[in-house]
C-alpha positions in Angstrom: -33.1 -67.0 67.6 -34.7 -68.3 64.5 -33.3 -68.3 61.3 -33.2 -65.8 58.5 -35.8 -66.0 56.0 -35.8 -64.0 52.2 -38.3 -61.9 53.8 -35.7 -60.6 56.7 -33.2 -59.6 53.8 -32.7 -55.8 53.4 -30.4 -56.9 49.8 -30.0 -59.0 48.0 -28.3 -59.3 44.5 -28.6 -61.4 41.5 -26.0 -61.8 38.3 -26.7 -63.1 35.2 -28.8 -62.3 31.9 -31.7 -63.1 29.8 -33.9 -65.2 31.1 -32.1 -66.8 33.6 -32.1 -63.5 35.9 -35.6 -62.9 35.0 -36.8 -65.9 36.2 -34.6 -65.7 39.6 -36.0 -62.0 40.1 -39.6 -62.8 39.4 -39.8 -65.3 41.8 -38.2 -62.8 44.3 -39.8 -60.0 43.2 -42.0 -59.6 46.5 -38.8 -58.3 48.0 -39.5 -55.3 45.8 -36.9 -52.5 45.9 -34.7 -55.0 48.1 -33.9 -56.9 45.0 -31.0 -55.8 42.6 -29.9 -57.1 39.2 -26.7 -57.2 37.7 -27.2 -57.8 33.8 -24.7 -59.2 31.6 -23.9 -56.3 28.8 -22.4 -58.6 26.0 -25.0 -59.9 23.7 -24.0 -59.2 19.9 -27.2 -61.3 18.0 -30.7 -61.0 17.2 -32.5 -57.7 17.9 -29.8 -56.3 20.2 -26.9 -57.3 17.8 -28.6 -55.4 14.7 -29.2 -52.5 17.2 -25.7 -52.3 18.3 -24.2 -52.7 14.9 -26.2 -49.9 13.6 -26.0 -47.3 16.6 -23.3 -48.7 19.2 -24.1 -48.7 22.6 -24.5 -51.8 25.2 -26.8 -54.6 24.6 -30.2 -54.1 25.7 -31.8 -57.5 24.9 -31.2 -59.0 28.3 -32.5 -56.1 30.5 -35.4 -56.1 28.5 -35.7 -59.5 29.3 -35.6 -59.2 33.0 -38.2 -56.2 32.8 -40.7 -57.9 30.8 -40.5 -61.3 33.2 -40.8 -58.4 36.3 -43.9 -56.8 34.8 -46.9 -57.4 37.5 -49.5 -54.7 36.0 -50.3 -55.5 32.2 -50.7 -52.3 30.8 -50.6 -50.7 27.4 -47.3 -49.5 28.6 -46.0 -53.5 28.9 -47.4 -54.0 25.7 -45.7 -52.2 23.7 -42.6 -53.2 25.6 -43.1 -56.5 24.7 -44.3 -56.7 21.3 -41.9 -57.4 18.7 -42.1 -56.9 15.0 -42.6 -59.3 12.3 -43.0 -59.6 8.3 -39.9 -59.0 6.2 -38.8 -55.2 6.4 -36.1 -53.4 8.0 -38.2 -53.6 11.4 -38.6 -57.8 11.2 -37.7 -59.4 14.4 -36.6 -55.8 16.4 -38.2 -56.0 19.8 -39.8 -52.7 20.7 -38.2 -52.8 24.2 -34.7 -53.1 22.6 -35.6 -49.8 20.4 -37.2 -47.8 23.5 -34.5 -48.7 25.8 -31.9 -47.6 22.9 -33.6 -44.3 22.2 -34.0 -43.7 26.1 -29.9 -44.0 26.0 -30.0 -42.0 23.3 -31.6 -38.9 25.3 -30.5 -39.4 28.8 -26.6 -38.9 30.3 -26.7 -42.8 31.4 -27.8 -45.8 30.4 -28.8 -46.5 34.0 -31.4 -43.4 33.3 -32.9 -45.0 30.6 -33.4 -48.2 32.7 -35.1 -46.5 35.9 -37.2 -44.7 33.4 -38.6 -47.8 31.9 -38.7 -49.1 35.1 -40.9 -46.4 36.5 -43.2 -46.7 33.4 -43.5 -50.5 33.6 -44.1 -50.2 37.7 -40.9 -52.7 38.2 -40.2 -51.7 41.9 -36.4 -54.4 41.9 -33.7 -52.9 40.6 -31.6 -53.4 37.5 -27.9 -52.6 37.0 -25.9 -52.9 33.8 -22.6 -54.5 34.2 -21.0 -52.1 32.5 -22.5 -48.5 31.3 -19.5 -48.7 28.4 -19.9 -50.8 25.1 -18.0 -54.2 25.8 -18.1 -57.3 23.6 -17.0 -61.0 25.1 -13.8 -62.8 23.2 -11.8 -65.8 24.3 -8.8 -67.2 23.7 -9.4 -70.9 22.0 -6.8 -73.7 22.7 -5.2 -73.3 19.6 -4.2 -69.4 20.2 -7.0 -67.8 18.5 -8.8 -65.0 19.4 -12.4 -65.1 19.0 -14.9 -62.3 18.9 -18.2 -62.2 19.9 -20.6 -63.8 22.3 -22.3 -65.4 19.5 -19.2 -67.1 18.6 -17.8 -67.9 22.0 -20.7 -69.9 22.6 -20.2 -71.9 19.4 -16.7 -73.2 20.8 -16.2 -76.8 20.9 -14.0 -76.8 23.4 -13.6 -74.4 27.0 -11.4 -71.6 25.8 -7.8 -71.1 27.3 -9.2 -67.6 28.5 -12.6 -65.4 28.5 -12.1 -61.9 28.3 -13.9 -58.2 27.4 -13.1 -56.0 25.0 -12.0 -53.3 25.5 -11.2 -52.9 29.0 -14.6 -51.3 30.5 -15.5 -50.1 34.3 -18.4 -51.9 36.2 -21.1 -49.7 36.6 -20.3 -47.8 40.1 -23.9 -48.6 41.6 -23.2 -52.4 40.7 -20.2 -52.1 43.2 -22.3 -50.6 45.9 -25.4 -53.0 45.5 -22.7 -56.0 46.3 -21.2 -54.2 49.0 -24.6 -53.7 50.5 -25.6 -57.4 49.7 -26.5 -59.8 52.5 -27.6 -62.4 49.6 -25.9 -63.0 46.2 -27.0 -65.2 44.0 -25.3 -66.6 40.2 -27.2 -68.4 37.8 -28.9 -69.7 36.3 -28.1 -68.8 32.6 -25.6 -69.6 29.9 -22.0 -70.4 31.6 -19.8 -68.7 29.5 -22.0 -65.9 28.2 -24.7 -64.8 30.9 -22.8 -65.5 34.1 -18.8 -65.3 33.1 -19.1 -61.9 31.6 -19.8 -59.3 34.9 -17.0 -61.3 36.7 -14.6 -60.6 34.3 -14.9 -57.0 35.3 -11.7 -56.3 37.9 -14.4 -54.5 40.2 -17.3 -56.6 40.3 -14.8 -59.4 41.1 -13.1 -57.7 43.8 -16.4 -57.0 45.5 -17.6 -60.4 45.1 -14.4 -61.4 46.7 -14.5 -59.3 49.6 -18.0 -59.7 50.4 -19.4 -61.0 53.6 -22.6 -62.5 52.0 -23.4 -65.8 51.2 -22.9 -66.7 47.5 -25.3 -69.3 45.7 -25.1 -70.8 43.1 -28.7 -71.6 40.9 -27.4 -74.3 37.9 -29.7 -74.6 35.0 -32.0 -77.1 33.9 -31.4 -78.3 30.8 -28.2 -79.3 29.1 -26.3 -75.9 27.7 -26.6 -75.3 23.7 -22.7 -74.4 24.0 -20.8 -77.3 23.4 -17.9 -76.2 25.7 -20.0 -75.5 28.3 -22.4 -78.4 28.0 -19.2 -80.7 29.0 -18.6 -78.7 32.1 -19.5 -80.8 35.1 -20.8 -79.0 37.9 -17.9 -78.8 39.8 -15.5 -77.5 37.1 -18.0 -74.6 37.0 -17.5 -73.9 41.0 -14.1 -74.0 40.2 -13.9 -71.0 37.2 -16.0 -69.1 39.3 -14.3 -69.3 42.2 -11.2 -68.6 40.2 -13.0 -65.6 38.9 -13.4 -64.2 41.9 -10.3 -64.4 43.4 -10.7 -67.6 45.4 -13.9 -66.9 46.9 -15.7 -69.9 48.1 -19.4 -70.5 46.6 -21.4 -71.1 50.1 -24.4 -72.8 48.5 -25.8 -74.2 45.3 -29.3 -74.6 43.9 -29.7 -78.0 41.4 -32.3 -79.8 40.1 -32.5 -84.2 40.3 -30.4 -84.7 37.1 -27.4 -82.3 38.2 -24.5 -84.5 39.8 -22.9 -82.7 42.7 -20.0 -85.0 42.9 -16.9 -83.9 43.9 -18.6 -80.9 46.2 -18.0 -81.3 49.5 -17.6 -77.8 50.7 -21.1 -76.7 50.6 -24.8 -76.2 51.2 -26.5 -77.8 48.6 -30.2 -77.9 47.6 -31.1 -80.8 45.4 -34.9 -80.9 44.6 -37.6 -80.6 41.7 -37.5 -77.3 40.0 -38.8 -77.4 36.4 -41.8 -75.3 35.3 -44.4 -76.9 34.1 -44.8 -75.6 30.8 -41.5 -74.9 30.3 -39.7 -77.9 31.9 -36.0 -76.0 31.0 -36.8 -73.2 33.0 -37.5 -73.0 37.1 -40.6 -72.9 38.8 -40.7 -69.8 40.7 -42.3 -70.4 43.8 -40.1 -74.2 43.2 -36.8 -72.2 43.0 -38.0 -69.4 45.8 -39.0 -72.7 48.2 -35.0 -73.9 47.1 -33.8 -70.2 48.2 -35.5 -70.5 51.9 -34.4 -74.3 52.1 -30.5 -72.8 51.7 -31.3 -69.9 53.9 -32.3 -72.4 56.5 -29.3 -74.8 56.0 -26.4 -71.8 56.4 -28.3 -71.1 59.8 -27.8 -75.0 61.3 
């Protein structure tokens, strides 16, 4: 019997946010409607920050981020999705995808609504799931006892906090559960470590179904070296560790890096090591790179 391939996968699920998810779900984005996307919740700056200070809500800066990298038919539709605003009035720097996803909120009974809609406008077959459907912010615990607030601020920290947590205590969103129940494929990462990929498995649920799951987990590590400070001293292992933590225990099975990642100390699992930078953005993965990386870890579980 031959191995499994992506294109044999009925689900498979991707966490993270931003850009990070975008790029892993564009380059599996022939898997259509087999392809789910858990999106971190917690951003408090730019657009989305003034948008939640103003109105409340979730953050909608890295969903829109993920639909805009998803888009396969430019339309007028994606256009205005995209465009953001600029000058020096109140509007300066709002992205109108923000705005639309926020007054889509506003006028359905779910934020999950307001996605599919967007998603049925822009012709974005994959799926995308807020972590949460409640307004949550990210805080830690720094090692001198602090407490502080904010993912903007988290990410500043010199050092890796004592603890990461949400506030206030929010449910997962319930079709987040079931899409990694159903999952035969999970992947994490790439994205910012404490901000993008912590945040969803903070949430007791998503955790719990990470833990019990029977599919195999991968890992995707960035690139480039992390603009947080704390994070940036993390060695790759460490990071298998606090996820694995997170999650109750639950072994990582594989893990996607590119040539300048050391996977020392990692003896427990399928690793891919091979070129994945884009070419015009050298920080960022290739996707058909980082979708030949997927197959090459699809092939090794199967030996």
């Amino acid at each position: 019997m031959r191995n499994r391939t992506l294109s044999d996968l009925e689900h498979v699920v991707a966490l993270g946010g931003g850009h990070g998810l975008g790029r892993v779900m564009s380059a599996l984005s022939p898997l259509g409607s087999r392809l789910t996307g858990i999106v971190t919740t917690t951003d408090n700056g730019g657009s989305t920050g003034r948008i939640r200070k103003s109105e409340g809500g979730i953050a909608w800066g890295d969903t829109r981020n993920c639909l805009n990298q998803l888009i396969t038919e430019p339309s007028v539709a994606s256009t205005m999705f995209e465009y953001r605003f600029s000058g020096n009035g109140e509007l300066a720097g709002h992205n109108l995808g923000n705005l639309m996803l926020k007054a889509l909120d506003n006028l359905s009974v779910r934020p999950l609504e307001a996605i599919n809609l967007i998603r049925n406008l822009l012709k974005v077959r994959a799926y995308l799931i807020p972590m949460s459907e409640h307004p949550v912010d990210l805080a830690a615990v720094d090692v001198e006892g602090n407490v502080v607030y904010g993912e903007v601020n988290v990410d500043s920290l010199k050092q890796m906090p004592e603890q990461l947590l949400l506030e206030p205590h929010v449910p997962a969103t319930r079709e987040a559960i079931e899409a990694i129940d159903e999952a035969e494929l999970i992947l994490i990462g790439p994205g910012s470590f404490m901000t993008s990929l912590l945040p969803p498995l903070l949430l007791t649920e998503i955790a719990q179904a990470l833990h019990r799951s029977k599919a195999k987990i991968i890992y995707i590590g960035n690139l480039a070296k992390e603009l947080s400070p704390a994070a940036a001293a993390l060695r790759l292992k460490d990071k298998m560790d606090i996820i694995e933590q997170a999650i109750g225990g639950r072994k990582i099975d594989g893990i996607i890096i590119g040539p300048h990642t050391s996977p020392e100390g990692i003896t427990d699992k399928v690793i891919v090591q091979q070129p994945l930078e884009a070419e015009d953005i050298p920080y960022r993965h290739d996707r058909e790179m980082l979708h030949k990386a997927l197959e090459a870890a699809l092939q090794k579980f199967g030996r």
